[in-house]
C-alpha positions in Angstrom: -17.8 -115.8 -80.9 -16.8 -112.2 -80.8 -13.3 -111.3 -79.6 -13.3 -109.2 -76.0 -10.6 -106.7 -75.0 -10.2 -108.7 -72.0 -9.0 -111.6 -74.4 -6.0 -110.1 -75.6 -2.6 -109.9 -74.0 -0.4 -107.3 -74.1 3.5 -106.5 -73.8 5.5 -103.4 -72.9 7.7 -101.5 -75.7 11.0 -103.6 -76.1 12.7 -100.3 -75.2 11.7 -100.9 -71.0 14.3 -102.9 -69.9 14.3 -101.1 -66.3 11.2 -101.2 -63.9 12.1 -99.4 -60.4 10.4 -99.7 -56.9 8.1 -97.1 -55.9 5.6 -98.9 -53.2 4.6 -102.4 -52.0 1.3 -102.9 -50.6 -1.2 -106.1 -49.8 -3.9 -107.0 -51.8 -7.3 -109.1 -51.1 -9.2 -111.5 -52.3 -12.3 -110.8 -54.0 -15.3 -114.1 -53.2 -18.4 -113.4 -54.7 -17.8 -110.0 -55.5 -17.1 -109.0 -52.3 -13.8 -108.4 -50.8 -12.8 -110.7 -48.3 -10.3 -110.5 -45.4 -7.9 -113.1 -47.5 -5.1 -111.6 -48.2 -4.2 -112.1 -52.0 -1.0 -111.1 -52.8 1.1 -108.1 -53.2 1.0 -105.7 -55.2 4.2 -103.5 -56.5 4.2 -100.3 -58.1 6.6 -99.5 -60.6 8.1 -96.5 -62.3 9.5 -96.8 -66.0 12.4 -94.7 -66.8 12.6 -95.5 -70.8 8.7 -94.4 -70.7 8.9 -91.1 -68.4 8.8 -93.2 -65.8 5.2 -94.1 -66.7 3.8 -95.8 -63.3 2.6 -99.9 -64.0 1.1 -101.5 -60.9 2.0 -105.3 -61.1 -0.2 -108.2 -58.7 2.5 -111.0 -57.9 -0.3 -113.4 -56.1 0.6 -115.6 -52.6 0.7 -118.3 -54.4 3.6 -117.3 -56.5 5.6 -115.2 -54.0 4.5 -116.1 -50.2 6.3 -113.4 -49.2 7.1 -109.7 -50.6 10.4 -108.7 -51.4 9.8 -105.9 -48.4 8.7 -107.2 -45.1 5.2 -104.3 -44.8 3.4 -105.8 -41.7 6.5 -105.0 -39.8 7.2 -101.5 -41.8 9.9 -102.3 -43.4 11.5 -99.4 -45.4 10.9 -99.9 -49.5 13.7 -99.5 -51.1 12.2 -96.8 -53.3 13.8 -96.7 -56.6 15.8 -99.8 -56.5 15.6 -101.7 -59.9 13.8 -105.0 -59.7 13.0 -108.0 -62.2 9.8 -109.8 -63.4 9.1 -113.0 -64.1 6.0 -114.1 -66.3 5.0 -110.9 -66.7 1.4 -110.4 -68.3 -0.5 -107.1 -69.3 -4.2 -107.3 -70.4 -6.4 -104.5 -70.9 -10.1 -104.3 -69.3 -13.1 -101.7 -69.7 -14.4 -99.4 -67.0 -16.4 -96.5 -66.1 -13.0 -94.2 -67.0 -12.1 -96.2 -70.3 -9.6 -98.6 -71.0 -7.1 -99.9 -68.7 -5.1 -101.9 -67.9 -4.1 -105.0 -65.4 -0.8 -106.5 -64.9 0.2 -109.8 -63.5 3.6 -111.5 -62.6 4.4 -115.1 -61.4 7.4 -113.3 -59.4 9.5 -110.1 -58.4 12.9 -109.9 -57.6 15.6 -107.1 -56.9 18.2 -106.4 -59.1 21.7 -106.8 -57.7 23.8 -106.5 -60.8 23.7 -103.7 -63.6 20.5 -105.1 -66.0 21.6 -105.9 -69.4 20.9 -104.5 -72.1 20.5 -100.6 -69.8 
């Protein structure tokens, strides 16, 4: 059995101890192929400060985290830059048409209240 990109997992340099709130949006779920009306999940958008703030888009899905840390249906401002935490965390890399990227996937989000260690 030949080993697939898509099988290995991936972690972020143990220098990124900060990931900081750029956007929050909704994502849905794919059936088939097709996109449904279902909403997913949510999907954050971070900035990395130890990495050039290096952007990493991270799926937290409903079933993890009914509801996002920013209330968006009701246009809720995003606290942009505000640090935030991960839980389960999980990178993998896929192919496309443009190359090699990558996906990231987290079982929850959370803001940071207190200085993060470590920073």
């Amino acid at each position: 059995m030949a080993l697939k990109i898509t099988d290995l997992k991936h972690s972020l340099p143990l220098e990124v101890k900060t990931f900081m709130l750029a956007d929050v949006k909704g994502y849905n779920n794919y059936v088939n192929g097709e996109r449904s009306n279902v909403l997913g999940g949510y999907t954050y958008d971070l900035v990395l400060p130890e990495m050039k703030y290096e952007r990493l888009s991270v799926k937290i899905p409903l079933e993890n985290q009914s509801k996002p840390l920013v209330d968006i249906i009701n246009k809720e401002e995003i606290p942009v830059g505000m640090p935030v935490r991960l839980e389960g965390l999980e990178i993998r890399a896929y192919n496309s048409k443009s190359g090699i990227n990558i996906t990231a996937l987290a079982k929850s989000i959370s803001l940071v209240t207190s200085p993060v260690k470590g920073a």
